[in-house]
N, CA, C and O atoms as CSV, one atom per row, in Angstrom:
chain,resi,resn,atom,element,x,y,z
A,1,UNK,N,N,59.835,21.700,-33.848
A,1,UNK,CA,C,61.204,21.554,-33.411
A,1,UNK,C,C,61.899,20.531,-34.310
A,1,UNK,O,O,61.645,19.358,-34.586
A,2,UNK,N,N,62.878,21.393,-34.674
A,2,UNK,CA,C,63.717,20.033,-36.154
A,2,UNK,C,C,64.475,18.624,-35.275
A,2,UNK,O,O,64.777,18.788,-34.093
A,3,UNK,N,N,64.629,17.831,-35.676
A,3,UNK,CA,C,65.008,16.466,-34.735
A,3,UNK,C,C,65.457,15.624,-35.951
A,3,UNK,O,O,64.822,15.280,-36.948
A,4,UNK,N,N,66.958,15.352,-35.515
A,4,UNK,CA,C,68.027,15.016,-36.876
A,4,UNK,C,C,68.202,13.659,-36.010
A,4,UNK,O,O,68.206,13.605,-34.781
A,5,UNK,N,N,68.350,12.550,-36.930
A,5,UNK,CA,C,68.717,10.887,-36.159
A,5,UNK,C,C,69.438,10.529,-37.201
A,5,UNK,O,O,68.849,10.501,-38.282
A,6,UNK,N,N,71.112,10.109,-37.152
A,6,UNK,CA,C,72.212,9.694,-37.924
A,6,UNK,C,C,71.693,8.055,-37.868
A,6,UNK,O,O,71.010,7.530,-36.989
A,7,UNK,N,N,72.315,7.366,-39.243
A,7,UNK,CA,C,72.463,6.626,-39.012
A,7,UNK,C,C,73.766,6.030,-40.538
A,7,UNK,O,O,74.219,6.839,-41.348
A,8,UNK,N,N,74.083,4.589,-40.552
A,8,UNK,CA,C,74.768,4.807,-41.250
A,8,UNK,C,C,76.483,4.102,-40.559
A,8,UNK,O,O,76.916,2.973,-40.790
A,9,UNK,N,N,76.974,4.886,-39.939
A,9,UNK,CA,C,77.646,4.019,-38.750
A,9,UNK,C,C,77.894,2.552,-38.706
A,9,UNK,O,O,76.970,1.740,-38.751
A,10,UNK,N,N,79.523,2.116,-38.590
A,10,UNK,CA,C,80.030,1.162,-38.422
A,10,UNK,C,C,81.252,0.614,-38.287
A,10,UNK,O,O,82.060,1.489,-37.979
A,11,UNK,N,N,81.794,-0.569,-38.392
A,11,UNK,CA,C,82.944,-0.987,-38.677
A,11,UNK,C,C,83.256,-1.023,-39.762
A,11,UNK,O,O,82.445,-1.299,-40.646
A,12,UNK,N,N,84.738,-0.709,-40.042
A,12,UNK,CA,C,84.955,-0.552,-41.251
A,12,UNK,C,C,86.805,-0.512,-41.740
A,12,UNK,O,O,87.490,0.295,-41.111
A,13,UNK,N,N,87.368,-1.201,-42.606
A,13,UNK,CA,C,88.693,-1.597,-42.719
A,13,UNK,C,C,89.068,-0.280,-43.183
A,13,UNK,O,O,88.184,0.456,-43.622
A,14,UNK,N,N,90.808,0.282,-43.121
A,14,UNK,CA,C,91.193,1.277,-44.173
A,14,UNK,C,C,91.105,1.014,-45.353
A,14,UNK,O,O,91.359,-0.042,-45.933
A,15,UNK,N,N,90.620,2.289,-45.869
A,15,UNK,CA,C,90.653,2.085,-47.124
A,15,UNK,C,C,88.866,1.697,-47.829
A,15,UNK,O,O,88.489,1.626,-48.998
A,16,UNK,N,N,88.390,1.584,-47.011
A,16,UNK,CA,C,86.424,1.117,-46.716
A,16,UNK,C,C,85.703,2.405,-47.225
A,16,UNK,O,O,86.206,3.323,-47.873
A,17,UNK,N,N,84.534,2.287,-46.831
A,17,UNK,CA,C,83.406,3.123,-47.262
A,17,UNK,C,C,82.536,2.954,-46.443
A,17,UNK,O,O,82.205,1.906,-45.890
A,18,UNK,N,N,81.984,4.340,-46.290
A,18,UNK,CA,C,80.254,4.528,-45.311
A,18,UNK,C,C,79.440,5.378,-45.581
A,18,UNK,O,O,79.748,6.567,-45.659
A,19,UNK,N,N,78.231,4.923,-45.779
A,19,UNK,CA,C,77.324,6.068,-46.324
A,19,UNK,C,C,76.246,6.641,-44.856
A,19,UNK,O,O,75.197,6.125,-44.470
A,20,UNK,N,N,77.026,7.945,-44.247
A,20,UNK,CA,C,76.135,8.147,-43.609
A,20,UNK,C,C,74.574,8.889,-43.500
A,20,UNK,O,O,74.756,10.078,-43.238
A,21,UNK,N,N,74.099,8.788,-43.537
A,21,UNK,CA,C,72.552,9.081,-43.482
A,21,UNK,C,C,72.060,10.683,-42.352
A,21,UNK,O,O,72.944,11.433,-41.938
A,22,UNK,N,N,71.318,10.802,-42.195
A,22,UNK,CA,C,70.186,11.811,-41.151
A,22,UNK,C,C,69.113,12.078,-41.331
A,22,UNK,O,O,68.925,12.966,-42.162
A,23,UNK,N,N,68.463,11.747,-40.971
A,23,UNK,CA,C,67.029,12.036,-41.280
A,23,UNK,C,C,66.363,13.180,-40.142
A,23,UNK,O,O,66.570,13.106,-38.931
A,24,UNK,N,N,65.755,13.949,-40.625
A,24,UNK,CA,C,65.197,15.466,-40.146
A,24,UNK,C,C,63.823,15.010,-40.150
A,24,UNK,O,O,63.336,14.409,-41.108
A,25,UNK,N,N,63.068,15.345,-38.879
A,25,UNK,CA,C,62.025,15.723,-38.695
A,25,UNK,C,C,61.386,17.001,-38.056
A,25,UNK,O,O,62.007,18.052,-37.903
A,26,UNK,N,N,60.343,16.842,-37.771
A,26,UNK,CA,C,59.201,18.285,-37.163
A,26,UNK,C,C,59.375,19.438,-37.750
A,26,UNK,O,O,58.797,20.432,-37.310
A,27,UNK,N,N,60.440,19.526,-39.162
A,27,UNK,CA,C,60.536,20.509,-40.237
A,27,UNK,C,C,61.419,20.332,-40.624
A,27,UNK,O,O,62.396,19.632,-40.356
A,28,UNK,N,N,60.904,21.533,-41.918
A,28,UNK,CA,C,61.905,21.408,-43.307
A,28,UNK,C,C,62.476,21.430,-43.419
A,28,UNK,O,O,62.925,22.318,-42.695
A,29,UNK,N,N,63.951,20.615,-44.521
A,29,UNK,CA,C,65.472,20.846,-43.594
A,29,UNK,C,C,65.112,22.343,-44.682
A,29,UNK,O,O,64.997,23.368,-44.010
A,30,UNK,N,N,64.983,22.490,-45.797
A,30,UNK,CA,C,64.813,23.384,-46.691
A,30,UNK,C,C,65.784,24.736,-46.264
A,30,UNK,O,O,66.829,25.130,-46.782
A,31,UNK,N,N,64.952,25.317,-45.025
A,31,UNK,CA,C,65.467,26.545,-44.697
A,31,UNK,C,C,67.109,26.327,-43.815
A,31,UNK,O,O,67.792,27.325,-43.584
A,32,UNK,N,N,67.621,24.807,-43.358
A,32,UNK,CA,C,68.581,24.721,-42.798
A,32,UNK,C,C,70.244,24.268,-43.322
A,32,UNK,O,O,70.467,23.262,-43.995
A,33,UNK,N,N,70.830,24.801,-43.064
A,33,UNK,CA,C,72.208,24.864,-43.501
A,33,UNK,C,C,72.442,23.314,-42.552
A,33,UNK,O,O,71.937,23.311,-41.429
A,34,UNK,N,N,73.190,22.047,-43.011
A,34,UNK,CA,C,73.441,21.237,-42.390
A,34,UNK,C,C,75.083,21.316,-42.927
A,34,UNK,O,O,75.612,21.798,-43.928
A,35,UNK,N,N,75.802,20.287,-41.230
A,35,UNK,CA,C,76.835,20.079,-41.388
A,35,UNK,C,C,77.291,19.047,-40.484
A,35,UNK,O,O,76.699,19.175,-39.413
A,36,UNK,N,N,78.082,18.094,-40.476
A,36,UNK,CA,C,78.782,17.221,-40.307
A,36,UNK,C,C,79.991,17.445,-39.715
A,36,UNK,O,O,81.030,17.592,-40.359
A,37,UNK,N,N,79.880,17.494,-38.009
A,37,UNK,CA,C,81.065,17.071,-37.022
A,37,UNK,C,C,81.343,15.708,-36.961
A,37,UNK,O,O,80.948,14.689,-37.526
A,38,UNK,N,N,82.125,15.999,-36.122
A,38,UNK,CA,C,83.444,14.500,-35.628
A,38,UNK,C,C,83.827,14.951,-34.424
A,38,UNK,O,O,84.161,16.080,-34.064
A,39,UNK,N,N,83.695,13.437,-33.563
A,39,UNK,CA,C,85.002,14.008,-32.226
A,39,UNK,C,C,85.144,12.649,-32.009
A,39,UNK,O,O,84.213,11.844,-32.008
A,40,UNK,N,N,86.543,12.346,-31.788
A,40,UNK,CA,C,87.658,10.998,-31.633
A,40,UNK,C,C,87.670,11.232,-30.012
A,40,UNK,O,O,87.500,12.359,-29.547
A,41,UNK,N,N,87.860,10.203,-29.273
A,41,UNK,CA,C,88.217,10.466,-28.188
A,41,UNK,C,C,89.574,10.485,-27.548
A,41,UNK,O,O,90.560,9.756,-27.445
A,42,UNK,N,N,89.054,11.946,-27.077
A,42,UNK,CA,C,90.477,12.797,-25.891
A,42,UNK,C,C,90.482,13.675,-27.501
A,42,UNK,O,O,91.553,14.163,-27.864
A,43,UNK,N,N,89.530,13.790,-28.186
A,43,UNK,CA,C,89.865,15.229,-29.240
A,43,UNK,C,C,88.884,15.969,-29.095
A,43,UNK,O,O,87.843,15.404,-28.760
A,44,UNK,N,N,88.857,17.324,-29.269
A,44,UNK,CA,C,87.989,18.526,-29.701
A,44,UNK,C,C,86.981,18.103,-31.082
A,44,UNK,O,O,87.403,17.542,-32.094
A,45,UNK,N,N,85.711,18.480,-30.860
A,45,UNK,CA,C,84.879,18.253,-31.992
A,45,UNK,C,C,85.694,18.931,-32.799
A,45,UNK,O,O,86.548,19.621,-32.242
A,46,UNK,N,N,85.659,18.920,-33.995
A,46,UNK,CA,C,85.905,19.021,-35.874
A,46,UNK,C,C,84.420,19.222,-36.817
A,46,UNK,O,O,83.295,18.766,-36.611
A,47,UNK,N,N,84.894,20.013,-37.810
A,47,UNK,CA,C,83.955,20.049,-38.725
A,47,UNK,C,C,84.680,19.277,-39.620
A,47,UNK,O,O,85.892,19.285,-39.838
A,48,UNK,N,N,83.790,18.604,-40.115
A,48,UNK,CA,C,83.915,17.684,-41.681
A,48,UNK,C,C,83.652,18.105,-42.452
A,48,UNK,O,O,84.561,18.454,-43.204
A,49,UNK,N,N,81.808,18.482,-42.984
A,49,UNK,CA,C,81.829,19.174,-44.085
A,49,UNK,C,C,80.384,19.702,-43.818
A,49,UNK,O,O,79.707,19.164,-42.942
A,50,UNK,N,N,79.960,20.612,-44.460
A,50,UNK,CA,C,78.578,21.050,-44.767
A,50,UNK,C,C,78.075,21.172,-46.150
A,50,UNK,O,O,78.678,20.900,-47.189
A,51,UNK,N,N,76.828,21.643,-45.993
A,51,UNK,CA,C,75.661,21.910,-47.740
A,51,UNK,C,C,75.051,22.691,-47.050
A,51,UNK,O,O,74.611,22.311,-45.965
A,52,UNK,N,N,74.843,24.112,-47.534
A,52,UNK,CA,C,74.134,24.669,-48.128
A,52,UNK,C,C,72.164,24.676,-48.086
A,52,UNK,O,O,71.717,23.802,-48.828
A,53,UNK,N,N,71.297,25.332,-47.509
A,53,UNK,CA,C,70.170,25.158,-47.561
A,53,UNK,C,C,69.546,24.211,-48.750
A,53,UNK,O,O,68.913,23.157,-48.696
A,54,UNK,N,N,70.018,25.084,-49.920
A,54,UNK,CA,C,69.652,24.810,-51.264
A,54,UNK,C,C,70.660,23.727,-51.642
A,54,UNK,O,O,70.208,22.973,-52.504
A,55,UNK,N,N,71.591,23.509,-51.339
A,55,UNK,CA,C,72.162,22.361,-51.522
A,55,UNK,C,C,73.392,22.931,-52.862
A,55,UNK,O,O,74.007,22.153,-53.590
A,56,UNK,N,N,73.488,24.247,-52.895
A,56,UNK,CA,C,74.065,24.981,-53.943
A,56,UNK,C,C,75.445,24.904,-53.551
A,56,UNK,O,O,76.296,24.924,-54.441
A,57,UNK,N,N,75.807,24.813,-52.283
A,57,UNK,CA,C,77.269,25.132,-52.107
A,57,UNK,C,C,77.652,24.109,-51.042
A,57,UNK,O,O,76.670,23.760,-50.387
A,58,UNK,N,N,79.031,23.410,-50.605
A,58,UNK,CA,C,79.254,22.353,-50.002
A,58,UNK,C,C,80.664,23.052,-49.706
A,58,UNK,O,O,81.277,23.623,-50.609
A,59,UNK,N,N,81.229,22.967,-48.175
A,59,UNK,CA,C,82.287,23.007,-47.880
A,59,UNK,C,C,82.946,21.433,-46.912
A,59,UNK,O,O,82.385,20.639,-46.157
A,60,UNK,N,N,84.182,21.540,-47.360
A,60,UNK,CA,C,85.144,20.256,-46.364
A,60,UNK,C,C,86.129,20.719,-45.737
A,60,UNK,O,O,86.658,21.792,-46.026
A,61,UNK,N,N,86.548,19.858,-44.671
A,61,UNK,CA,C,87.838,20.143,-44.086
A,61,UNK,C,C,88.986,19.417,-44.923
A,61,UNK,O,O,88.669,18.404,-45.547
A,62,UNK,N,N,90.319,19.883,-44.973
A,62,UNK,CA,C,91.251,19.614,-46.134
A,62,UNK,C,C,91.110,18.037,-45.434
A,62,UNK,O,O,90.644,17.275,-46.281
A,63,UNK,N,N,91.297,17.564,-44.542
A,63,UNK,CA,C,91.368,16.442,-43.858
A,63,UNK,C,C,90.545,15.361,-44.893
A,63,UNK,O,O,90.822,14.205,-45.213
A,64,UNK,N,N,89.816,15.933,-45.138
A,64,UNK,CA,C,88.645,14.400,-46.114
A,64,UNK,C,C,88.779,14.952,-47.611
A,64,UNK,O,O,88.820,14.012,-48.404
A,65,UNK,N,N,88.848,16.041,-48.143
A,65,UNK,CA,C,88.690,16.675,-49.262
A,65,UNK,C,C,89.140,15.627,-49.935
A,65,UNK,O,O,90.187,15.023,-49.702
A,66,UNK,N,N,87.881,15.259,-51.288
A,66,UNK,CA,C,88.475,14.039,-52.077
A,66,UNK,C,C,87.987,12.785,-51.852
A,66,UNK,O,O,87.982,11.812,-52.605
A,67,UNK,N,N,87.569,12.909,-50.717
A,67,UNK,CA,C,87.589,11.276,-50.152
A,67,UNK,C,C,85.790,11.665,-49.746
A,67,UNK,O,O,85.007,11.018,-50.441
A,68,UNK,N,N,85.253,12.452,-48.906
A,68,UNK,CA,C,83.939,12.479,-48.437
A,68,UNK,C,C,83.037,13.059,-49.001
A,68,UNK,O,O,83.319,14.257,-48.983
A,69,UNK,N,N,81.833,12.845,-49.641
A,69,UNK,CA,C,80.925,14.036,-50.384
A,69,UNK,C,C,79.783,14.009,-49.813
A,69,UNK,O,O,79.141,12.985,-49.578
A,70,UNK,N,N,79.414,15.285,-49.520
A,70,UNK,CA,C,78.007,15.216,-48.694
A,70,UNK,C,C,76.848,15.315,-49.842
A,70,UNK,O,O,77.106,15.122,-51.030
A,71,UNK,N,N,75.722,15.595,-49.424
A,71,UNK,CA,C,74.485,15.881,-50.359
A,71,UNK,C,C,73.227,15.734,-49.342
A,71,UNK,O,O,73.143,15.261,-48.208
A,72,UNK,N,N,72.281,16.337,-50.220
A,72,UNK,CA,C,70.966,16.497,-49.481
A,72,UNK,C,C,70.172,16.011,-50.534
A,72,UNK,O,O,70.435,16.026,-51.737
A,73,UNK,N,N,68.827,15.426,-49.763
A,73,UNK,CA,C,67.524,15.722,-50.712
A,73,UNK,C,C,66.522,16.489,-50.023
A,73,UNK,O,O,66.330,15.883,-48.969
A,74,UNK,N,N,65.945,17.282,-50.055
A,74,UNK,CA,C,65.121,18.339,-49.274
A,74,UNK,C,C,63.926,17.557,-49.513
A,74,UNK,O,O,63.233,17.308,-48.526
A,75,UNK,N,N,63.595,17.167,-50.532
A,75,UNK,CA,C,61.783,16.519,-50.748
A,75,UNK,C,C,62.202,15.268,-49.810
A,75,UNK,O,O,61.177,14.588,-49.861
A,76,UNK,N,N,62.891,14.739,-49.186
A,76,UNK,CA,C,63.063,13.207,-48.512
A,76,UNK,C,C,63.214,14.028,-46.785
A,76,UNK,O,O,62.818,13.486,-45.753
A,77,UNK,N,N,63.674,14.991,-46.833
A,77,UNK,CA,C,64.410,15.549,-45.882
A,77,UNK,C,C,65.544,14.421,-44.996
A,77,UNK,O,O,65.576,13.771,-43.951
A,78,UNK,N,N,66.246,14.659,-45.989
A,78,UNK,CA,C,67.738,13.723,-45.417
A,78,UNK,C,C,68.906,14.035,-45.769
A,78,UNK,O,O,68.923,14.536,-46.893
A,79,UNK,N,N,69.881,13.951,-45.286
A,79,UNK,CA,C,71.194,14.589,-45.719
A,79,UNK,C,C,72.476,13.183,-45.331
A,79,UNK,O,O,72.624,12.474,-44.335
A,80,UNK,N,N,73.247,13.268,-46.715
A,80,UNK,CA,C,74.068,12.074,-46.373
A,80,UNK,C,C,75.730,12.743,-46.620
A,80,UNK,O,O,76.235,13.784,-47.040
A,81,UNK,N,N,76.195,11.349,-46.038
A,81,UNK,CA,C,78.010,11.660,-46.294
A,81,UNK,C,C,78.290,10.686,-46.445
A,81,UNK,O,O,78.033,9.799,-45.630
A,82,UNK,N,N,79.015,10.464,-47.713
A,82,UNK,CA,C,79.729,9.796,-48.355
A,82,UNK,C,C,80.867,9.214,-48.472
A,82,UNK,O,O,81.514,9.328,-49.513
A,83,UNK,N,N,81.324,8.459,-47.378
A,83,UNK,CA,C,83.080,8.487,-46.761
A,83,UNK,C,C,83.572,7.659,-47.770
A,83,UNK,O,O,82.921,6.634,-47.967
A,84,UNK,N,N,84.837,7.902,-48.648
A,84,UNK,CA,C,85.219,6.693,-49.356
A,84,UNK,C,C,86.935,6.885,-48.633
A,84,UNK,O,O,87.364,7.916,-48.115
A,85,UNK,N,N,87.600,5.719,-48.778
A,85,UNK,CA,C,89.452,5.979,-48.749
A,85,UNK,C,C,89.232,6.049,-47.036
A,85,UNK,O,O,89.873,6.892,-46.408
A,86,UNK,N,N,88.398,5.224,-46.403
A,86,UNK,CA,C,88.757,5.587,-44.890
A,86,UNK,C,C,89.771,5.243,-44.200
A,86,UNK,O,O,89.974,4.054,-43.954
A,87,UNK,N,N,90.810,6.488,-43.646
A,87,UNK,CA,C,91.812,5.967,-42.334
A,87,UNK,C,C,91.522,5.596,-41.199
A,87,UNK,O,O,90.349,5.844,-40.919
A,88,UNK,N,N,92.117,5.082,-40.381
A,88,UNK,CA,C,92.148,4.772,-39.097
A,88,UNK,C,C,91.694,6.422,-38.213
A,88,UNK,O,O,91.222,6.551,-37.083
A,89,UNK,N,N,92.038,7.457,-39.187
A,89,UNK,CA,C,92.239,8.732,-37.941
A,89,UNK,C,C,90.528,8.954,-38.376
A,89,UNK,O,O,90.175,10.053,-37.949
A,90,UNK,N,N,89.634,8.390,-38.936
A,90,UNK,CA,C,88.564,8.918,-39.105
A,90,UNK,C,C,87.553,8.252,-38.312
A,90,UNK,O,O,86.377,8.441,-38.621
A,91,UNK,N,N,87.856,7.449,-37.268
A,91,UNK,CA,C,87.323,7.430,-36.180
A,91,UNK,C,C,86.436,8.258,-35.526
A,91,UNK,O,O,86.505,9.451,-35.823
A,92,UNK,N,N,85.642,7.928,-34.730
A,92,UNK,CA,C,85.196,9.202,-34.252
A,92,UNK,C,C,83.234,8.936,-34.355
A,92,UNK,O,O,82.501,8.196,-35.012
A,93,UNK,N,N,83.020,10.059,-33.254
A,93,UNK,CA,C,81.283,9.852,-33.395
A,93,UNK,C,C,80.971,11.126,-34.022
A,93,UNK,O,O,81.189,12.219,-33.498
A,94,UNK,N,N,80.208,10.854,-35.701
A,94,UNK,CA,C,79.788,11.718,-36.038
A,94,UNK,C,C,78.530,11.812,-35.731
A,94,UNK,O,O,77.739,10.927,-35.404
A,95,UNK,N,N,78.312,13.516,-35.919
A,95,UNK,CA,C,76.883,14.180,-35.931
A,95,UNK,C,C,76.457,15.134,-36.827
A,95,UNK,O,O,77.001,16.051,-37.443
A,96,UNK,N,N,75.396,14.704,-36.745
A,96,UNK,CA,C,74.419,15.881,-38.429
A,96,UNK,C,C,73.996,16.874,-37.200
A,96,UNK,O,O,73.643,16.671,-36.038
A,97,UNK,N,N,74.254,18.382,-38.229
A,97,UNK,CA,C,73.947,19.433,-37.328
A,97,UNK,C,C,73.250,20.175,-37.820
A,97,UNK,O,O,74.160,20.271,-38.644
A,98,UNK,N,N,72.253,21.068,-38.291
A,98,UNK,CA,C,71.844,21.893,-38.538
A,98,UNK,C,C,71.668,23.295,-37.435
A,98,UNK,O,O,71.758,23.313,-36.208
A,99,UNK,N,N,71.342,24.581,-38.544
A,99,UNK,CA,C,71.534,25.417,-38.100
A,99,UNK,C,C,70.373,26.346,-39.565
A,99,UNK,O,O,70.672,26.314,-40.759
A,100,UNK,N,N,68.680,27.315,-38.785
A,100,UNK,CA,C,68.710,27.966,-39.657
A,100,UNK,C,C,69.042,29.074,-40.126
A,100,UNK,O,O,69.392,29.974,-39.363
A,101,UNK,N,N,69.015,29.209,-41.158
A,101,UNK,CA,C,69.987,30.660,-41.624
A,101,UNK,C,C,68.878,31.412,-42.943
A,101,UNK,O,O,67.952,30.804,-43.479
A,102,UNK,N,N,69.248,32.709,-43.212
A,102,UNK,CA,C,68.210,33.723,-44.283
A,102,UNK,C,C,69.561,33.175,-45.493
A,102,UNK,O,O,69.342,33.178,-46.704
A,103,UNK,N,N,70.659,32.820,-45.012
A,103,UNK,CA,C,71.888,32.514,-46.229
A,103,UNK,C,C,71.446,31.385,-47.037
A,103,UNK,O,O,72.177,30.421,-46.807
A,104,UNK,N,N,70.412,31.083,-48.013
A,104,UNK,CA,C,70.176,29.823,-48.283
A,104,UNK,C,C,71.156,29.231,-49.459
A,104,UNK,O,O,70.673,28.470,-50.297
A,105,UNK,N,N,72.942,29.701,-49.517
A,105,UNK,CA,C,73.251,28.957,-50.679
A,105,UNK,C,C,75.293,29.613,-50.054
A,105,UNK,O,O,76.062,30.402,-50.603
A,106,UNK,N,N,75.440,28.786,-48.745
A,106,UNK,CA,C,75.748,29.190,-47.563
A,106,UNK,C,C,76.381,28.288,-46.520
A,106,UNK,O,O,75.593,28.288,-45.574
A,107,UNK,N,N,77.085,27.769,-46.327
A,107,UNK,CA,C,77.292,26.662,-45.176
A,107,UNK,C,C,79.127,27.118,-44.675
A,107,UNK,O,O,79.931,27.827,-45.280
A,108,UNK,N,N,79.242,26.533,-43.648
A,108,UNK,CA,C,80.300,26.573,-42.502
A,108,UNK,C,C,80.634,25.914,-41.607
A,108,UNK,O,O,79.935,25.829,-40.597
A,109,UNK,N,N,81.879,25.224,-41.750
A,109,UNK,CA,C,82.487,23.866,-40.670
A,109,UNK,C,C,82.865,24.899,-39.645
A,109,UNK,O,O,83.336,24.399,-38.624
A,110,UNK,N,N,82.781,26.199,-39.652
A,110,UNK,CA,C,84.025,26.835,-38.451
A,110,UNK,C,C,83.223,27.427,-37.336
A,110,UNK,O,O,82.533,28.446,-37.294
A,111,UNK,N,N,83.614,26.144,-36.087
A,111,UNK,CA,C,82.879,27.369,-35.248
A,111,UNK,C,C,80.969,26.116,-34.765
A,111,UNK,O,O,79.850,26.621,-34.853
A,112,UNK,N,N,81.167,24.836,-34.394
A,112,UNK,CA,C,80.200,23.903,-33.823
A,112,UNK,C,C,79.428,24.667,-33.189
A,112,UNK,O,O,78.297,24.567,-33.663
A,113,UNK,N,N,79.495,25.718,-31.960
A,113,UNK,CA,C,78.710,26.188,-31.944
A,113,UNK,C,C,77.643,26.834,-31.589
A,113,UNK,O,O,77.058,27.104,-30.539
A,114,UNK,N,N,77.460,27.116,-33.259
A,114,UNK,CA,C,76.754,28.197,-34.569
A,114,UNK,C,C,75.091,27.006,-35.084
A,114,UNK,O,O,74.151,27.088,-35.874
A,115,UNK,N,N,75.619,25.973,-33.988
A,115,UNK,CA,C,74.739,24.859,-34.756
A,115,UNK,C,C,73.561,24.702,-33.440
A,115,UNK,O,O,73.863,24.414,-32.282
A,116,UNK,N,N,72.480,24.909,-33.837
A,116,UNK,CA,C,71.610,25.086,-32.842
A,116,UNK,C,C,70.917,23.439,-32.683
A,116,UNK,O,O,70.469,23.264,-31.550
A,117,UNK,N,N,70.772,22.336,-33.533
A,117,UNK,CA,C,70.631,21.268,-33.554
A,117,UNK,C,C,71.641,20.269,-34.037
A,117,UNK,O,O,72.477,20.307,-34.940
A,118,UNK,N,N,71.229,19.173,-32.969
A,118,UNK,CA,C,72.142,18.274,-33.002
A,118,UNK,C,C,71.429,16.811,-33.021
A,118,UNK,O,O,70.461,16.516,-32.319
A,119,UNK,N,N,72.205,15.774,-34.128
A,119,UNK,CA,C,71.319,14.397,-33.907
A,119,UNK,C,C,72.468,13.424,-32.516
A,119,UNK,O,O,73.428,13.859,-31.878
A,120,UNK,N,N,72.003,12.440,-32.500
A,120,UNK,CA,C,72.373,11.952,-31.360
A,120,UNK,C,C,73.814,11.447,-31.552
A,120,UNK,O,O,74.549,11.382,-30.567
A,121,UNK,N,N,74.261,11.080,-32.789
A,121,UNK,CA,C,75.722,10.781,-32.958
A,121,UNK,C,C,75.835,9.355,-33.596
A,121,UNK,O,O,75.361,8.433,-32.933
A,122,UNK,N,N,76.408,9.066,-34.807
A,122,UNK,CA,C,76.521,7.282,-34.627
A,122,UNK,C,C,78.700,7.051,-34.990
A,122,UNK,O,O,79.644,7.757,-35.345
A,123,UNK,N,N,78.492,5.923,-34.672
A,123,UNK,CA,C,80.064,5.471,-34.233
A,123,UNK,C,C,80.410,5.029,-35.747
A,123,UNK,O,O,79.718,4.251,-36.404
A,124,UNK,N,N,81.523,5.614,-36.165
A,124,UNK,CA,C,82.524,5.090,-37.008
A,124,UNK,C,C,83.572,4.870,-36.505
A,124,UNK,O,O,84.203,5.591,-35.733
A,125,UNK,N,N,83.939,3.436,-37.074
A,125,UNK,CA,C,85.323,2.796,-36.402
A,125,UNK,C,C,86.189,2.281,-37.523
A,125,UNK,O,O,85.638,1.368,-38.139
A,126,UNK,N,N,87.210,2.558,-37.898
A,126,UNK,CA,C,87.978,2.357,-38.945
A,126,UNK,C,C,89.097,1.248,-38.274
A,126,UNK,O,O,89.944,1.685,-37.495
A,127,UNK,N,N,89.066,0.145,-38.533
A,127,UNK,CA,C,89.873,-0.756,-37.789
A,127,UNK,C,C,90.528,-1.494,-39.247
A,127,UNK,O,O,90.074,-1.332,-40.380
A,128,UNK,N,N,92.051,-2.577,-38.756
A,128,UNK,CA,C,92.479,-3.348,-39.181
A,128,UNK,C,C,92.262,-4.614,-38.992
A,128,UNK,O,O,92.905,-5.452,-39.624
């Protein structure tokens, strides 16, 4: 059973940076498409961004485009996000999600879910 734990999470000024983390266990992320929600409170979860099994293809929401880059290492089994230029609206508890798929070069923010695992969530707070 795959078991994703974020970490990474914090305070952080506009305009800041966070490198969030996940680490995957009880299997390979290899065969899994991961992706990166958000939910602010009193909002609907959001997709942020995903990668790709193979790590071949990466999608974002226009919302971060520019500013967030995800990536994987499959031999570490960990998957990170890269927040740079943070606003105040990027608040919110993110979560690493995976989902496996036969699509290995393949990923999708649309549609939470499509995501059969979930890590527990860590807090980003973009304050002044």
């Amino acid at each position: 059973q795959l078991q994703l734990v974020e970490s990474g999470g914090g305070l952080v000024q506009p305009g800041g940076s966070l490198r969030l983390s996940c680490a995957a266990s009880g299997s390979s992320l290899g065969s899994y498409a991961i992706g990166w929600f958000r939910q602010a409170p009193g909002k609907e979860r959001e997709g942020v961004s995903c990668i790709s099994a193979t790590g071949s293809a990466t999608n974002y929401a226009d919302f971060v485009k520019g500013r967030f880059t995800i990536s994987r290492d499959n031999v570490k089994n960990m998957v990170y996000l890269q927040m740079n230029s943070l606003k105040f609206e990027d608040t919110g508890i993110y979560y690493c999600v995976a989902i496996w798929t036969p699509y290995k070069d393949a990923c999708t923010i649309d549609g939470y879910g499509r995501y059969g695992y979930w890590g527990q969530g860590t807090q980003v707070t973009v304050f002044s």
